[in-house]
C-alpha positions as CSV (number, residue, x, y, z in Angstrom):
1,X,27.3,8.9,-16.2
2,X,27.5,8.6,-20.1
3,X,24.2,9.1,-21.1
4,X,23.7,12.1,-18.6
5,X,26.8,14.8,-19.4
6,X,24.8,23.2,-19.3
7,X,22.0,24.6,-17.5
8,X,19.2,25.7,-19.7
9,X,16.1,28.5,-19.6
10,X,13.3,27.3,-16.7
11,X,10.0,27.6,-17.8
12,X,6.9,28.2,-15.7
13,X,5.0,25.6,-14.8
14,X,0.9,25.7,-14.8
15,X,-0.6,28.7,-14.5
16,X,-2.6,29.6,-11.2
17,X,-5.5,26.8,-11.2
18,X,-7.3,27.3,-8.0
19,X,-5.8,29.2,-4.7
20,X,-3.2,28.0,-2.5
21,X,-2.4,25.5,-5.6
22,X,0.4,27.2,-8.1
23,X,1.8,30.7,-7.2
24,X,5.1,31.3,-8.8
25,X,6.6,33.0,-5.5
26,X,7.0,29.4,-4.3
27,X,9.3,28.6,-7.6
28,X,13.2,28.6,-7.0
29,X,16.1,29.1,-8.9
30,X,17.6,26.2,-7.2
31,X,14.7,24.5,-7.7
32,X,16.3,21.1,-8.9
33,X,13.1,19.8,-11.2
34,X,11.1,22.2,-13.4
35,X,8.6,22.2,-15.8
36,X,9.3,22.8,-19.5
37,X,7.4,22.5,-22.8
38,X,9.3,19.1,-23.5
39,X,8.6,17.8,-19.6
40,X,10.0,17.9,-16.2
41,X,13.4,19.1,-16.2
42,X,16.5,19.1,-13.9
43,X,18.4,21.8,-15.0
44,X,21.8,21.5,-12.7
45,X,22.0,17.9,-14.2
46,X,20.4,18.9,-17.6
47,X,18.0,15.8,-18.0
48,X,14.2,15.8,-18.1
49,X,12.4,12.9,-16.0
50,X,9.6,10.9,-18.4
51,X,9.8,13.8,-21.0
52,X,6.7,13.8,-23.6
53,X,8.6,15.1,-26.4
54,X,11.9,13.9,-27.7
55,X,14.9,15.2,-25.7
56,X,18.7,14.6,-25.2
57,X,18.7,12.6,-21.9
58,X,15.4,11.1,-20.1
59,X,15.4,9.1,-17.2
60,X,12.6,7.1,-17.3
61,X,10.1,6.4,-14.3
62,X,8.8,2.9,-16.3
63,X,7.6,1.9,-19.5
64,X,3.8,2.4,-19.7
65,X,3.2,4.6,-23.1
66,X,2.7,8.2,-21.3
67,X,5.4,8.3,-19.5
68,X,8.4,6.2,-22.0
69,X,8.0,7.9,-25.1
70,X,9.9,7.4,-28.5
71,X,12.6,9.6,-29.8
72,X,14.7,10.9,-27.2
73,X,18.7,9.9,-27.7
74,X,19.1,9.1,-24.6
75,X,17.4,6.7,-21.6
76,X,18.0,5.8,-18.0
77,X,15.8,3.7,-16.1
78,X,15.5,0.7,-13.7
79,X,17.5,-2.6,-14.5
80,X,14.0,-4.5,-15.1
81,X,12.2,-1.8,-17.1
82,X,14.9,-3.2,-20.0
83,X,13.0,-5.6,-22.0
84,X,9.7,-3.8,-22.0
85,X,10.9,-0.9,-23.4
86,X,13.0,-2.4,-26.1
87,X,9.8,-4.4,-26.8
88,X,8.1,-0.8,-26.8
89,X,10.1,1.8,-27.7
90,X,12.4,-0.2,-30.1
91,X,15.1,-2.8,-29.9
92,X,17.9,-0.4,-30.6
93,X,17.4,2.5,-28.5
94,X,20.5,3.7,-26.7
95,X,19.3,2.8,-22.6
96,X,21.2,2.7,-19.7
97,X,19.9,0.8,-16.8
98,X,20.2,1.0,-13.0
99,X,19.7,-1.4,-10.3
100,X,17.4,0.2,-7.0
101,X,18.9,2.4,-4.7
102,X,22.4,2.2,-6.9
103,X,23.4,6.4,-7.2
104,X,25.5,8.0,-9.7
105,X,26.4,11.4,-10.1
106,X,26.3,13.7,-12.8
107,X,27.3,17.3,-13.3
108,X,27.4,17.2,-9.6
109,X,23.7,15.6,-9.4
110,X,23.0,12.2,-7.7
111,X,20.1,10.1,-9.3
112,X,19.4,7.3,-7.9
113,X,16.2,5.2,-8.9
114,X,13.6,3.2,-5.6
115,X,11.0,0.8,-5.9
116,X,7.3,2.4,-6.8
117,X,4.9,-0.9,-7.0
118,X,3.1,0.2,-10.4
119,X,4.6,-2.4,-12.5
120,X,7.6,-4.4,-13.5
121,X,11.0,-1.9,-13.6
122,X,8.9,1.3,-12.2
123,X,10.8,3.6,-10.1
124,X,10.9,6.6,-8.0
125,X,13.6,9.0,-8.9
126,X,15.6,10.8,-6.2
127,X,17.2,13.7,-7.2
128,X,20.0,15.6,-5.0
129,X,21.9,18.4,-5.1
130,X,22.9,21.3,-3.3
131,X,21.5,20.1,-0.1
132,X,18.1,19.3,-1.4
133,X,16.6,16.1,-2.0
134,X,13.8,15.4,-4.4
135,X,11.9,12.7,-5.8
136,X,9.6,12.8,-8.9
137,X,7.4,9.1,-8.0
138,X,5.9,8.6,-11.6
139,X,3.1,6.3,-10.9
140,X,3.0,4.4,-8.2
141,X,0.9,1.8,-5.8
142,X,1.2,0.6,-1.9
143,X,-0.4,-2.9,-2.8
144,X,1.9,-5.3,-2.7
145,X,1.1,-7.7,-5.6
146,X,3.8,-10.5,-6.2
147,X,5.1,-8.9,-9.7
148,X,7.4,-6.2,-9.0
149,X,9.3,-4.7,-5.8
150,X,6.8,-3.3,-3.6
151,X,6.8,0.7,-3.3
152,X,9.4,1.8,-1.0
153,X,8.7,5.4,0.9
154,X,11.9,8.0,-0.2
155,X,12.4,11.0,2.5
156,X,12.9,14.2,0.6
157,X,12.1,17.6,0.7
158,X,9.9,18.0,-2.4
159,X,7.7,14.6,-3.3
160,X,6.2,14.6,-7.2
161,X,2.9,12.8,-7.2
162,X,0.7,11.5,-9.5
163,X,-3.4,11.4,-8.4
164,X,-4.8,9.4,-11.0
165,X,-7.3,8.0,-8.2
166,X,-7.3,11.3,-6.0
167,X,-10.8,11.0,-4.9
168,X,-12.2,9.2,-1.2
169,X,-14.1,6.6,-3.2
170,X,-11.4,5.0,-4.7
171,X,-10.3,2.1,-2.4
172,X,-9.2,-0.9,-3.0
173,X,-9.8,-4.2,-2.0
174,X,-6.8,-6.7,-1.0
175,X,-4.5,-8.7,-3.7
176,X,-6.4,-11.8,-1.7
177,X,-9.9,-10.6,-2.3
178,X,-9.5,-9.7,-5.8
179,X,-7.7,-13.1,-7.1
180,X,-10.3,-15.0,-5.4
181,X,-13.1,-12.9,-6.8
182,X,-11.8,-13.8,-10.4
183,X,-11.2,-17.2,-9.4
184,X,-14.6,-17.8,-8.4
185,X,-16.2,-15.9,-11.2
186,X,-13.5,-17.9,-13.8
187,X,-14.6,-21.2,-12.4
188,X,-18.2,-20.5,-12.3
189,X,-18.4,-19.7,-15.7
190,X,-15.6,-23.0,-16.8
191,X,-18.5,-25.7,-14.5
192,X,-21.0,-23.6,-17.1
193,X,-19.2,-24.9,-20.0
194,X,-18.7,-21.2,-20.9
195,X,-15.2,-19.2,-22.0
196,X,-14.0,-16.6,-19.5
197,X,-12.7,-13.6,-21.0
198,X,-11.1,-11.1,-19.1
199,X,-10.1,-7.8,-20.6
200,X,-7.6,-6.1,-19.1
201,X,-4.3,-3.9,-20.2
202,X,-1.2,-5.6,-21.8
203,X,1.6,-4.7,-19.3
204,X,0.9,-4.7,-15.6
205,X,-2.7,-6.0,-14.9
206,X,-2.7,-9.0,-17.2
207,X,1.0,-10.2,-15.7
208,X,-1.2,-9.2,-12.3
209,X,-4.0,-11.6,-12.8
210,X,-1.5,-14.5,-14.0
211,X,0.4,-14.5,-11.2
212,X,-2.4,-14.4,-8.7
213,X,-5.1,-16.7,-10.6
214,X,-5.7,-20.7,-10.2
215,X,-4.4,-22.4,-13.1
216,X,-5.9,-25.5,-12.1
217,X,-9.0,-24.3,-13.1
218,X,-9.0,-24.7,-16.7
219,X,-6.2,-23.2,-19.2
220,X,-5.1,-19.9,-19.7
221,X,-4.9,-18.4,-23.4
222,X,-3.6,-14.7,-23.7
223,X,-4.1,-12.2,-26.4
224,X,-0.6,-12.0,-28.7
225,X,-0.4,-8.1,-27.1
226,X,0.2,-9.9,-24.0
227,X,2.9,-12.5,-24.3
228,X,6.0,-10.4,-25.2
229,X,5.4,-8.5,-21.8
230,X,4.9,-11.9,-20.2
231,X,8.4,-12.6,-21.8
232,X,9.8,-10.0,-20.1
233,X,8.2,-10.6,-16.7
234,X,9.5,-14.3,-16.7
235,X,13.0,-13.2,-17.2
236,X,13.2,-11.0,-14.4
237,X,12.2,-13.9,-12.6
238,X,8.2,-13.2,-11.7
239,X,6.6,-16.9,-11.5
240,X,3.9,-16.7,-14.3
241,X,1.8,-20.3,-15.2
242,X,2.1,-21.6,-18.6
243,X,-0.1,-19.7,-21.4
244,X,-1.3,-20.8,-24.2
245,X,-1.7,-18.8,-27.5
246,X,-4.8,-19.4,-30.3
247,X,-5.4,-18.6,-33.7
248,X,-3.2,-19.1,-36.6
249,X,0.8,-19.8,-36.2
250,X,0.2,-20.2,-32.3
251,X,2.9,-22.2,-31.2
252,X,1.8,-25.7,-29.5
253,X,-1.2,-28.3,-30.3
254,X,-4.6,-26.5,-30.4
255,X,-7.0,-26.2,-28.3
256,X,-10.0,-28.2,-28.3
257,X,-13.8,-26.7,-28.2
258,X,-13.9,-28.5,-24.6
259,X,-10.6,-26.7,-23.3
260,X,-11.9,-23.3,-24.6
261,X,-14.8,-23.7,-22.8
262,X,-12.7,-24.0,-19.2
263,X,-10.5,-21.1,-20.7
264,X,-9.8,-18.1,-19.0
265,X,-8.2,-15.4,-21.9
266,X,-6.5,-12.4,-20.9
267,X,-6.8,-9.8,-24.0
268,X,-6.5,-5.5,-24.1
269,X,-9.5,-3.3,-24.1
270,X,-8.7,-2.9,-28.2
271,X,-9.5,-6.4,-28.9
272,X,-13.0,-5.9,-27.6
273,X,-15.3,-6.9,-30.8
274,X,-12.5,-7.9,-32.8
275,X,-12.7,-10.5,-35.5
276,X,-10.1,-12.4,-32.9
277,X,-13.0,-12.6,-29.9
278,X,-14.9,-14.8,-32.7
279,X,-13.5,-18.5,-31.5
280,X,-14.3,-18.5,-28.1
281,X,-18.1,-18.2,-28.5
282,X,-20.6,-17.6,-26.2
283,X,-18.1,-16.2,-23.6
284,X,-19.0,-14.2,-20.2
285,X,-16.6,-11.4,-20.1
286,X,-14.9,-8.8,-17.3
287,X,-12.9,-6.3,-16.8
288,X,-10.6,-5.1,-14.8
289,X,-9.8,-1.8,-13.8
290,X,-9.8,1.2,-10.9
291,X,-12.5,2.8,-13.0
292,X,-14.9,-0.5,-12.0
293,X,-15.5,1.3,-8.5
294,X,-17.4,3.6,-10.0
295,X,-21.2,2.7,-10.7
296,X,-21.7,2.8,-14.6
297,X,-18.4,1.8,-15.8
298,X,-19.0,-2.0,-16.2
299,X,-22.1,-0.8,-18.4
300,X,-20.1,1.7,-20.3
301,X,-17.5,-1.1,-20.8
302,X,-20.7,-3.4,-22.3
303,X,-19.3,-5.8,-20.0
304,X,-20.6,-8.6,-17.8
305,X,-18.3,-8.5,-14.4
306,X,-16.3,-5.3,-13.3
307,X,-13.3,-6.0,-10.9
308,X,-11.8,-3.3,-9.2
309,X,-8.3,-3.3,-9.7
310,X,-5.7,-0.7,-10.7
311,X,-1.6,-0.1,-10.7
312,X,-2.1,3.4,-9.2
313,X,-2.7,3.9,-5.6
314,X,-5.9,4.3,-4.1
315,X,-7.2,7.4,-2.1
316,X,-5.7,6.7,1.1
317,X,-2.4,5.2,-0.2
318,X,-1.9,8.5,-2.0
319,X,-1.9,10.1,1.5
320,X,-0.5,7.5,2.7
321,X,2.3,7.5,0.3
322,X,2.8,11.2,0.8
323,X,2.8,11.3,4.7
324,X,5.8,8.4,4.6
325,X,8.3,11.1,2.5
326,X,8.5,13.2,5.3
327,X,8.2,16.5,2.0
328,X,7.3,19.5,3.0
329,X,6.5,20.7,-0.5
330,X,4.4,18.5,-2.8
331,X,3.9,18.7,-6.6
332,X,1.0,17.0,-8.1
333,X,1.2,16.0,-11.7
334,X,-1.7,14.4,-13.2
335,X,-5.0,12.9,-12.3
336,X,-7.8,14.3,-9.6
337,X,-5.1,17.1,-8.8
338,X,-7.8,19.8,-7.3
339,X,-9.2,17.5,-4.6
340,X,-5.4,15.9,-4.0
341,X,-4.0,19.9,-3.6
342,X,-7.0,20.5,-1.3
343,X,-5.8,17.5,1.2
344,X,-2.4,18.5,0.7
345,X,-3.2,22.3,1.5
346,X,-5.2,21.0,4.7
347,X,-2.4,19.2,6.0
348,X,-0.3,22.3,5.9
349,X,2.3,21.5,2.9
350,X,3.3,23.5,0.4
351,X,0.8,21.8,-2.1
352,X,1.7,23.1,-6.4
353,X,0.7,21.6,-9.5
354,X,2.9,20.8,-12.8
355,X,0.7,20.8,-15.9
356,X,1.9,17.2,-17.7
357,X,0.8,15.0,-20.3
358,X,0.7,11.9,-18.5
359,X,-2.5,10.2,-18.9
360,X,-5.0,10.8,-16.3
361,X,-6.7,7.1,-17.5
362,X,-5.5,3.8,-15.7
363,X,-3.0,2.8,-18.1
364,X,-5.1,2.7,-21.6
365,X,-2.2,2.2,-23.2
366,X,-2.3,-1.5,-24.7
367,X,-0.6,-2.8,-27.6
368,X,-2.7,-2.4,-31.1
369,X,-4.9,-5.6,-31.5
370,X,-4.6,-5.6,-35.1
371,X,-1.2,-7.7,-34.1
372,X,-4.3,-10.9,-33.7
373,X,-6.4,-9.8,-36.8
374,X,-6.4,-12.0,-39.8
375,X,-5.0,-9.8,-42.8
376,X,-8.2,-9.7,-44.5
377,X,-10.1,-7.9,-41.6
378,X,-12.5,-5.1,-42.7
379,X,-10.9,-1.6,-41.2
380,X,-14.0,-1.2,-39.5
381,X,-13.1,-4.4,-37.7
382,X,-9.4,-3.3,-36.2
383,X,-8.6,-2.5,-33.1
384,X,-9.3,1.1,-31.8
């Protein structure tokens, strides 16, 4: 393993939150992943797993903006998580990819990376060494949803979890139910004579809704944030419909008032009030996210529609997801953690925290707008 060739200081992780959560008794020398100021860290194999500060070597759990950061020399991650982060962390970073459940060994460490269903190229990493098995899951979700390999359960002895939607209420309804709910809603508004804009983030839940929508409907025009990630959907081979760009220097004939009217657009949360918005009119517009289960949000948003939709598991495919790794020992990362510990303590597991900075938010991390703005928008116009 090139990229992953020594043992340094281990650092405490969070301190003492609430009882039976953190107590640093339960943290081993042989522990085989750590906390550190720089992130989680395997210190037999000396590599740190979605590191939020620039390091040496980071194996990389996928490329959503909190967890594939800029800087570090060094990246592993899953064979399909390629072209999205050259597109995001830069062209010429050095990256050395993986194919699922392929192992290699390093300073006497196996990695090996499995499927997590969050988006394309996210993975699980098992760790093992010294008779111990452990896998740090990054963000994950059960739903199978056509665009990426479906999560696949990893035993082990210690299970790293995120809880982004830790809480009973968050439940989700089935791939099924939430394509037709948009398609209904997208063709109401297109018989209406009325754009459908749908605002939802550039890499995972825009690829998501293209892949599950009815093109036959009207056309589909996407935001320029969105297409490069569309790019590197279609080349892993992820059946997207044709998409259609607007504005000036958009490849293709224009589109006509009368097909913007039967449009659905797919754009980020940053292009919301944008000078860009402008040319579709008097549009009805959505959006889609796990937050939508929550009563308010929609109005918060200043949104017509809400779908509930997310790239995180819900509240019972956490426990779920937890159960199916067999880990007696469970570390929560980020997210609802005190009600997820709680669960996990009633259950009778060995239930800790790690401090991170992965964002608790589902996936607010879309491309800057400003890529669509004419170059003599007002500042006050850009893109958040």
């Amino acid at each position: 393993l090139h990229i992953l060739t020594g043992v340094r200081q281990i650092s405490q992780v969070a301190p003492r939150l609430w009882p039976g959560a953190y107590d640093p008794t339960h943290m081993h020398r042989n522990d085989l992943i750590v906390h550190r100021p720089e992130g989680l860290y395997c210190p037999q194999g000396d590599f740190y797993i979605d590191p939020w500060r620039p390091v040496e070597r980071a194996v990389l759990t996928h490329a959503h903006s909190d967890h594939a950061r800029r800087g570090s020399a060094h990246y592993l991650a899953h064979t399909d998580s390629a072209g999205t982060l050259r597109n995001r962390l830069g062209a010429d970073i050095t990256l050395q990819t993986l194919a699922y459940g392929e192992a290699i060994t390093h300073q006497g460490v196996t990695v090996s990376l499995h499927p997590a269903g969050h988006v394309l190229g996210s993975a699980q990493v098992r760790v093992e060494h010294g008779g111990q098995v452990w896998v740090a899951s990054g963000d994950y979700k059960l739903q199978d949803d056509g665009t990426c390999r479906p999560f696949e359960p990893v035993r082990c002895d210690t299970f790293i979890t995120e809880s982004t939607f830790g809480l009973p209420i968050y439940r989700w309804p089935t791939q099924a139910e939430l394509v037709a709910e948009i398609d209904a809603w997208w063709a109401a508004n297109a018989a209406q004579g009325r754009c459908s804009v749908l605002f939802c983030y550039a890499f995972g839940k825009a690829q998501r809704v293209l892949h599950g929508v009815d093109p036959a409907i009207g056309p589909i025009v996407v935001h320029g944030a969105v297409e490069p990630l569309n790019e590197a959907y279609r080349a892993a081979g992820v059946d997207l419909p044709a998409t259609r760009r607007v504005g000036e220097g958009a490849p293709g004939p224009a589109l006509t008032p009368q097909e913007l009217s039967r449009a659905l657009v797919l754009a980020p949360p940053s292009a919301q009030g944008t000078p860009w918005m402008r040319r579709f009119g008097a549009y009805a517009d959505a959006f889609a996210s796990g937050w939508m289960q929550v009563r308010g949000t929609r109005r918060r948003r200043g949104v017509d529609r809400g779908f509930v939709m997310s790239d995180h598991a819900d509240w019972p495919g956490l426990q779920e997801a937890v159960r199916a790794t067999g880990a007696q020992r469970v570390i929560v990362t980020h997210g609802n953690v005190p009600v997820m510990v709680r669960w996990l303590c009633e259950q009778g597991l060995d239930a800790q925290v790690f401090a991170t900075e992965y964002g608790g938010d589902d996936n607010e991390d879309d491309t800057d707008a400003a890529a669509e703005q004419p170059a003599s928008a007002p500042t006050s116009e850009a893109a958040p």
